[in-house]
Short mmCIF file of the C-alpha atoms (twelve columns), coordinates in Angstrom:
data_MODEL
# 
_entry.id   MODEL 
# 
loop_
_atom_site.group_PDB 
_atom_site.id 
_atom_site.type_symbol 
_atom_site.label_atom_id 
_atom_site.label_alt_id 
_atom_site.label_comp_id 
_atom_site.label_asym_id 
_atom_site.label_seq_id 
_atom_site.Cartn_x 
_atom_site.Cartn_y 
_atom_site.Cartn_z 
_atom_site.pdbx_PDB_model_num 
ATOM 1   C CA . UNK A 1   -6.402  -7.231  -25.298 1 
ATOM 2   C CA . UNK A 2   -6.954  -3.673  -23.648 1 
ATOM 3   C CA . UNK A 3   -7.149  -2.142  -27.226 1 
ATOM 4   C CA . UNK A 4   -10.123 -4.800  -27.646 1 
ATOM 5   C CA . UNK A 5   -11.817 -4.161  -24.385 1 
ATOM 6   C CA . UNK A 6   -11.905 -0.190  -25.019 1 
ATOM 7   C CA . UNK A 7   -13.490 -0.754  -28.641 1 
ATOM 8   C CA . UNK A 8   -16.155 -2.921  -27.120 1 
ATOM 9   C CA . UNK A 9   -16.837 -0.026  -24.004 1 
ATOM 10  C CA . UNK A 10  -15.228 -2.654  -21.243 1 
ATOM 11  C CA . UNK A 11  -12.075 -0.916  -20.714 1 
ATOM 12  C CA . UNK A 12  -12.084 -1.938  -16.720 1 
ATOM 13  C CA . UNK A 13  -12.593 -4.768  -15.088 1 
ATOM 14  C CA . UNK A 14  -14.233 -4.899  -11.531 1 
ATOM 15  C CA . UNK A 15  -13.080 -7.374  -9.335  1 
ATOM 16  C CA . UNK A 16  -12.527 -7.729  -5.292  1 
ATOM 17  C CA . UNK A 17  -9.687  -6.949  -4.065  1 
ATOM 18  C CA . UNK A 18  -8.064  -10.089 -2.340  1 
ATOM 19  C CA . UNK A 19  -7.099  -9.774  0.929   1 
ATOM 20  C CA . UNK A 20  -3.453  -10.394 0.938   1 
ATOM 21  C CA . UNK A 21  -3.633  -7.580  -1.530  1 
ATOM 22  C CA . UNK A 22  -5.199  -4.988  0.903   1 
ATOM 23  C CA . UNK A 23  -2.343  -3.826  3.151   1 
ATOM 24  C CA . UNK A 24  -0.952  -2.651  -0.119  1 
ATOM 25  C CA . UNK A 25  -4.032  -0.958  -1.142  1 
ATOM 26  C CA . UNK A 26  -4.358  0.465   1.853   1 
ATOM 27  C CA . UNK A 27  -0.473  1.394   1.388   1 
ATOM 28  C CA . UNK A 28  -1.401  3.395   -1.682  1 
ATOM 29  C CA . UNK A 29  -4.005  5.599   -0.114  1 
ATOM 30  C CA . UNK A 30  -2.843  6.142   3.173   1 
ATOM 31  C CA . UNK A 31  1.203   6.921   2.894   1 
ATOM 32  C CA . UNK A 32  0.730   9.722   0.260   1 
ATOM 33  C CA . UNK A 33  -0.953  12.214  2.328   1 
ATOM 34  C CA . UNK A 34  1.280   14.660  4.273   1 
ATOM 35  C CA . UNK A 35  -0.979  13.274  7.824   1 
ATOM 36  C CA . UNK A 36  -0.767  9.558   6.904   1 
ATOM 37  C CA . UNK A 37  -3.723  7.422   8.604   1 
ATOM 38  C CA . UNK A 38  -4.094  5.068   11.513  1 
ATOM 39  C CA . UNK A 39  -3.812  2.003   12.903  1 
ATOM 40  C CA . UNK A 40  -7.460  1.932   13.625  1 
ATOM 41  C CA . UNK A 41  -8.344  3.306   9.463   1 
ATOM 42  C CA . UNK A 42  -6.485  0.079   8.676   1 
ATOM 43  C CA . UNK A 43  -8.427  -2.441  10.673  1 
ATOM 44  C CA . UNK A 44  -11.774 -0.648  10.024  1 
ATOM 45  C CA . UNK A 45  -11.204 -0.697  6.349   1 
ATOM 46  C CA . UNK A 46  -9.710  -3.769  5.520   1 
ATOM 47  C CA . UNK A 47  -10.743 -6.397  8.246   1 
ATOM 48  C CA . UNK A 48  -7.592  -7.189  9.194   1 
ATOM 49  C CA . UNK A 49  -5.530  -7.134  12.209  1 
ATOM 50  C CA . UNK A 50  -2.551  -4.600  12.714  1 
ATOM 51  C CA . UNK A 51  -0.370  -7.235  13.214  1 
ATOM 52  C CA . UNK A 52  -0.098  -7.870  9.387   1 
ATOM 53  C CA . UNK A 53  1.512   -4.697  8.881   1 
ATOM 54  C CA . UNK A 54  3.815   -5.290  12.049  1 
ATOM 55  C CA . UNK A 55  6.920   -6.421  10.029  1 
ATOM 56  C CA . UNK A 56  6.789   -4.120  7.581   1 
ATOM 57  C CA . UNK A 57  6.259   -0.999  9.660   1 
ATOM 58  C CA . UNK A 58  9.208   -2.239  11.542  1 
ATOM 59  C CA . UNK A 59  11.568  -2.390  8.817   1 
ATOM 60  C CA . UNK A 60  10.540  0.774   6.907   1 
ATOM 61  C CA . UNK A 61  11.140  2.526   10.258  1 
ATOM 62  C CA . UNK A 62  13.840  1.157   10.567  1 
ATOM 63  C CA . UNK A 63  15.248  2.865   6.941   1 
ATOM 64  C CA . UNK A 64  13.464  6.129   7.987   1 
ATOM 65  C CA . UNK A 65  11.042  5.703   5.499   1 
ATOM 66  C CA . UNK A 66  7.771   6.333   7.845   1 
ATOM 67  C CA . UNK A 67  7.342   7.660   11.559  1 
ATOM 68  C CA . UNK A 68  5.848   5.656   14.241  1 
ATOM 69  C CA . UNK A 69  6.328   7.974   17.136  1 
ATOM 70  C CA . UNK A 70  2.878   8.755   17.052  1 
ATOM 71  C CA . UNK A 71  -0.473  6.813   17.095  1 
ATOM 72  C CA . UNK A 72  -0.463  7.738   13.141  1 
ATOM 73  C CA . UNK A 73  1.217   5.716   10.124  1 
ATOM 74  C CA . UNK A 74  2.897   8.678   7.748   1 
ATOM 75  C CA . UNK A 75  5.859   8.749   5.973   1 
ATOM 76  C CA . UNK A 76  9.102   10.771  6.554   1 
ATOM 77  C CA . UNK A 77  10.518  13.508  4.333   1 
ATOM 78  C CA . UNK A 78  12.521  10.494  3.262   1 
ATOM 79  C CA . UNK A 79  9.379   8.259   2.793   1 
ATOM 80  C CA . UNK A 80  7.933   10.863  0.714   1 
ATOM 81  C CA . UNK A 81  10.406  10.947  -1.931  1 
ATOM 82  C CA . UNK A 82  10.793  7.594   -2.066  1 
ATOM 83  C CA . UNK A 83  6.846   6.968   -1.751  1 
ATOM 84  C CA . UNK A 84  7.230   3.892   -4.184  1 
ATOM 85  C CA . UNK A 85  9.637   1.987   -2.207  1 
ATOM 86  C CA . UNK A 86  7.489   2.920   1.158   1 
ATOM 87  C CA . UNK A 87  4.271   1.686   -1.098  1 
ATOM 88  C CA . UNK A 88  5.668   -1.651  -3.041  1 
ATOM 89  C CA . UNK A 89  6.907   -2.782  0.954   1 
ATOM 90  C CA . UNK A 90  3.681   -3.583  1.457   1 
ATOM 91  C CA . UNK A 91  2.836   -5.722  -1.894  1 
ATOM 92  C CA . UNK A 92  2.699   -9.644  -1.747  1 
ATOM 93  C CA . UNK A 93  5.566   -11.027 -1.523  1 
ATOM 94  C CA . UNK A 94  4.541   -13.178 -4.948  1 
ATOM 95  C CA . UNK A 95  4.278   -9.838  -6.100  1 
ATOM 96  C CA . UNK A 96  7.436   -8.261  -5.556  1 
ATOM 97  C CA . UNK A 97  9.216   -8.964  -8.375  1 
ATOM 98  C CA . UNK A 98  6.717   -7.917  -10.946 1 
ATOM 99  C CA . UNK A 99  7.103   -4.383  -10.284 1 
ATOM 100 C CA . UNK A 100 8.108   -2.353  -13.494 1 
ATOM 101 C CA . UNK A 101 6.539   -5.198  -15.859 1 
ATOM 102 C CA . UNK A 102 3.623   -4.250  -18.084 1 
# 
């Protein structure tokens, strides 16, 4: 199907991003730079409310994955090499199990 879509010059496809997709998105972005990103870049960008990621923070702190001691949302030296697990916490939960399937 890709192959097809190339040949005939579609090879993306736009579409919004749903919202229950965004934390993840945002996930993607903001946990691979060395200074992370705020509470207040999440909200702004996505339309959501903090509390979404409230749960999830928690835990990954929890593991020593990311650092909450300041107003910012960054990941540990730990976080960083395991970015993936830091990034897929945030996924759908639907989602979850997918990862590694292509």
């Amino acid at each position: 199907e890709y192959a097809a879509r190339v040949k005939a010059g579609h090879a993306s496809i736009r579409r919004p991003v749903d919202p229950v997709e965004l934390p993840f998105e945002f996930a993607l972005n903001a946990f691979r730079l060395i200074e992370g990103s705020t509470i207040d870049a999440f909200e702004s960008t996505t339309g959501l409310s903090a509390a979404v990621l409230r749960p999830t923070l928690e835990s990954l702190a929890a593991r020593g994955l990311i650092d909450r001691s300041t107003d910012r949302l960054k990941a540990t030296a730990l976080g960083l090499r395991f970015l993936n697990d830091v990034q897929a916490a945030f996924l759908p939960v639907a989602t979850r199990g997918q990862r590694g399937s292509a």
